[in-house]
C-alpha positions in Angstrom: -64.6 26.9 39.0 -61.3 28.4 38.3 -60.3 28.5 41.7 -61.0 24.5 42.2 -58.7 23.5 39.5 -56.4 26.6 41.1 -56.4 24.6 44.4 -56.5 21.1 42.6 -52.9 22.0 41.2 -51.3 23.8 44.4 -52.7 20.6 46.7 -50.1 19.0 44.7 -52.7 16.6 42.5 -52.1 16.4 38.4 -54.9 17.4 36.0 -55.4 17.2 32.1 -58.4 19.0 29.9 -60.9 15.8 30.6 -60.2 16.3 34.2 -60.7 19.6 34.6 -63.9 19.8 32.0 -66.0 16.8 33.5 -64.7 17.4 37.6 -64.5 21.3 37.9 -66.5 22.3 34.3 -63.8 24.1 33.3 -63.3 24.4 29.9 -60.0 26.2 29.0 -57.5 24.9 31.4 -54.7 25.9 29.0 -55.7 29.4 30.1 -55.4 29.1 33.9 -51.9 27.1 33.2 -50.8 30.1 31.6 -52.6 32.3 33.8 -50.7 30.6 36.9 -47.4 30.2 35.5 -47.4 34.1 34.5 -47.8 34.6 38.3 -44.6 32.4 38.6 -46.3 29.0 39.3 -43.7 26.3 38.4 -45.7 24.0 36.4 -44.6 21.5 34.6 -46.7 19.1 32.2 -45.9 15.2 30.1 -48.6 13.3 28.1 -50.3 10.6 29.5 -53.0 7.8 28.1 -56.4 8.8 28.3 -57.3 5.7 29.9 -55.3 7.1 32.9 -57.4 9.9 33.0 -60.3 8.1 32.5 -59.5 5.9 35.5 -58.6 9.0 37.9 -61.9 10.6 36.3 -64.2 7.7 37.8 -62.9 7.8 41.5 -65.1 10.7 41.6 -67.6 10.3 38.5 -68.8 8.0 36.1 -67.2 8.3 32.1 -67.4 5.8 30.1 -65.5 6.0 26.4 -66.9 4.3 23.4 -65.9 0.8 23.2 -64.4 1.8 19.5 -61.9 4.9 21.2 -58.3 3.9 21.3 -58.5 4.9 24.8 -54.6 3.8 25.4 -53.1 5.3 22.3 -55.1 8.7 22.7 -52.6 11.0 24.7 -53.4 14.1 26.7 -51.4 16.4 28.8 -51.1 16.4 32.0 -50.2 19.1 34.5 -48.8 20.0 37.5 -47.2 22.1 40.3 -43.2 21.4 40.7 -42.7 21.8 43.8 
């Protein structure tokens, strides 16, 4: 599982937490950030709306929020390789 987000990241494709939990069912992507950037990945990382995520998320699989969550003002991080 760790090596799909591994080769998620060095195809050149962004990833946040949701992504990587619900896509890949990796739960700690913190860990392989830190993991890869020890091994001297560049990787750089901004925040973005949920609702992005959400969007990307459902190209591939079906999420659907509550209709109460904030999905634009909820912001999580995304990451990915500087190339």
């Amino acid at each position: 599982m760790t090596l799909a987000v591994r080769e998620h990241l060095a195809a050149g494709q962004s990833i946040t937490r949701l992504e990587a939990l619900v896509l890949f069912g990796v739960a700690n992507l913190p860990a392989i950030i830190k993991e890869m950037r020890d091994q001297g990945w560049v990787i750089q990382s901004r925040w973005i709306p949920y609702a992005t995520a959400v969007r990307r998320i459902n190209e591939h699989a079906v999420l659907q929020p509550p209709a109460n969550l904030p999905v634009r003002e909820i912001q999580l991080t995304e990451y990915w390789v500087n190339r």
